[in-house]
N, C-alpha and C positions, 0 to 999 in steps of 0.2 A: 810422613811418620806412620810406621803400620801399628797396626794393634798385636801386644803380643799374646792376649787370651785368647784373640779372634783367630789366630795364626794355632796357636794350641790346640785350640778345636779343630779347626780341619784338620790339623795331621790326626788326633786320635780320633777323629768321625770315621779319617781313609781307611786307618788301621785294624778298628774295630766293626766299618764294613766289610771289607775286603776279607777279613783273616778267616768267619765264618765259611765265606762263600767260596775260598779257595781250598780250605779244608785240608790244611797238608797232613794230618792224622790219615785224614780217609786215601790222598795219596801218597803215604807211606807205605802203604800192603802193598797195591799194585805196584810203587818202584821195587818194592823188594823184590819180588814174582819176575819182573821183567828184566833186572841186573842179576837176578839165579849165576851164580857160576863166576861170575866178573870178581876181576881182586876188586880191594877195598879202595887200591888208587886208582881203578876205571870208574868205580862208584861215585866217589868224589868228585873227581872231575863231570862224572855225569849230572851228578846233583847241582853241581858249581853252575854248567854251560847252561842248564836247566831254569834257573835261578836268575840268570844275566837276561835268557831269552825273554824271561816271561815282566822285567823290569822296563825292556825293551817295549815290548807289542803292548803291555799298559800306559806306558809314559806315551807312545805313538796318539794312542786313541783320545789319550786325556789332551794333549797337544791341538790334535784334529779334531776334538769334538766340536768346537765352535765354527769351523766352516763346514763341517758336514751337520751339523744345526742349521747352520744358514743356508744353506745349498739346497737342502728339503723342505726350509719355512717350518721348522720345528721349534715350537716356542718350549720355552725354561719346564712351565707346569706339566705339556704335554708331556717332556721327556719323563720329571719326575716321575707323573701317572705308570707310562709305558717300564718303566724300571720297575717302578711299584709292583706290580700286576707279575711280572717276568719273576722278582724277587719272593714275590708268597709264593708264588708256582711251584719256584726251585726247593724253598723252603714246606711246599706240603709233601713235593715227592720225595725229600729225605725224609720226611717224619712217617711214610707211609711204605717206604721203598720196600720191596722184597728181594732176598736175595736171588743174582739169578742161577740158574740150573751148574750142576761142575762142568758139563759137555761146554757152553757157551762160555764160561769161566777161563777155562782152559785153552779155547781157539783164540779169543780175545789176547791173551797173555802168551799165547804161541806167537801172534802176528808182531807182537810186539817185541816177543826176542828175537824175531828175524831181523829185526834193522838192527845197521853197523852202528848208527850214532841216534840215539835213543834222546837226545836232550831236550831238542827241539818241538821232535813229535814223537811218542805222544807226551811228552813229559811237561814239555813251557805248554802247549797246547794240542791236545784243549783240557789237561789235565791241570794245570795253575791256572792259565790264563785264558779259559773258556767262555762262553757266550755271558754265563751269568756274572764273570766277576769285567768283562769287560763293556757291560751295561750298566754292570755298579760306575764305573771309573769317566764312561761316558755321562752319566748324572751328576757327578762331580762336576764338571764341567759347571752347572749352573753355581756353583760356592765358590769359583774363583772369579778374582774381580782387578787381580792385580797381580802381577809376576812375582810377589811374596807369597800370596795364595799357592799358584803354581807349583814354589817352592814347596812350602809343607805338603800339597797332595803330592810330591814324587817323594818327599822323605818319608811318608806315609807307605808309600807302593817301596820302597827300600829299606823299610824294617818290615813286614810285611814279607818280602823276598827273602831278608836275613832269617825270618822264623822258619820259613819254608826250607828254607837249605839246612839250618842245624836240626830238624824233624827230616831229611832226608838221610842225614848224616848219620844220623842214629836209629835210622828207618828200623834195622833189624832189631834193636835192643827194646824200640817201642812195640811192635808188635808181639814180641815174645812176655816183654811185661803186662801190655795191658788186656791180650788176648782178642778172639771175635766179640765175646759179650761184650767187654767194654769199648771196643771201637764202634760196636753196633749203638750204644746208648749215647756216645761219643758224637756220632753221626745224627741223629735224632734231638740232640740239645742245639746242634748249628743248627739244623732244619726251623726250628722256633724261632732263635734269635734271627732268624734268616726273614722269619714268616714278621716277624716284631717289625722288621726295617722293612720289609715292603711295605706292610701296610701304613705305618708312618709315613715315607717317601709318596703314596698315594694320599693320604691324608694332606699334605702338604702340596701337593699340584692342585688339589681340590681348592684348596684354602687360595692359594697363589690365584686359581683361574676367577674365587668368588670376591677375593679384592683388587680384581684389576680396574687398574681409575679408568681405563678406558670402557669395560664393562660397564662401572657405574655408572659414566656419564653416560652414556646410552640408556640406563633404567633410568634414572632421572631425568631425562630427556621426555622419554615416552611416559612415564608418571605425568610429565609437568603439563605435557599435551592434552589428557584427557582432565 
């Protein structure tokens, strides 16, 4: 018998980590810039292939985390820590980002209209599905305990992708509405909530490493001795 509040949490923990950290506002610009000139049914379909990739490479990692945990002797809290840490990181250089220069701007977004098929790369990754939201999805790993788990963190990572594709879909109509200011300040409220969940996620390896029974029995071990 599973829990179904238990199960509700995970999918909107998945949901409401991942959405910050993937940011498809922030890669709404850059798809636009990069589909320049493409009909509306190249775009789509771009968005679409885009969208499948990056459901893909997350459900992979969240699948694999537990033997690539056990392969390195990475325990639950470590990971937390390590996401933690990676998470405020991501979350200070949005809040601090600068833009960079048009020259750099420009090359960036040249290279990337050179490719035939854009879905992939740079679009699933590392623009969806990049190091941070793939360190989110590999922490996840410690919340699942049961192939119901499983389930809600991939419906998580597929509504999640569903957002991410209709903000691609209307990439051009969002930028022209909300402008740079407000993608800029856009950009800056994920960076916090971003900085909120790492340090939570460290806060919780912290806690996790200071109640391990194994731990305690070791202090109480050596208390009892002296």
């Amino acid at each position: 018998m599973f829990n179904v509040v238990h199960l509700w949490g995970i999918f909107l923990g998945t949901v409401i980590g991942l959405l910050p950290i993937i940011n498809p506002l922030a890669a709404a610009v850059t798809f636009v810039a990069i589909t320049e000139g493409d009909s509306d049914a190249r775009r789509k379909e771009q968005a679409r292939k885009g969208c499948i990739y990056m459901v893909c490479i997350l459900v992979s990692f969240l699948i694999g985390g537990t033997f690539i945990m056990n392969f390195f002797g990475i325990s639950i809290p470590g990971l937390r820590i390590a996401g933690g840490i990676l998470m405020t990181g991501i979350g200070m250089n949005m809040l601090t980002a600068h833009k960079p220069s048009a020259a750099e701007d420009a090359e960036e977004r040249e290279a990337a209209r050179k490719k035939l098929d854009i879905s992939f790369s740079p679009l699933a990754m590392p623009m969806l599905s990049g190091p941070g939201s793939i360190a989110v999805t590999l922490g996840f790993t410690s919340l699942a305990s049961s192939w119901f788990d499983y389930i809600s963190l991939i419906a998580g990572i597929c509504v999640v992708a569903t957002v991410s594709y209709v903000v691609l879909r209307l990439s051009g109509r969002i930028v022209r509405l909300i402008g740079p200011v407000g993608l800029n300040a856009v950009n800056r409220i994920m960076g916090f909530l971003i900085m909120c969940i790492g340090v939570q996620f460290v806060v919780n390896g912290i806690l996790g490493i200071a109640t391990d029974p194994e731990l305690l029995r070791g202090i109480k071990a050596v208390l009892t001795a002296h």
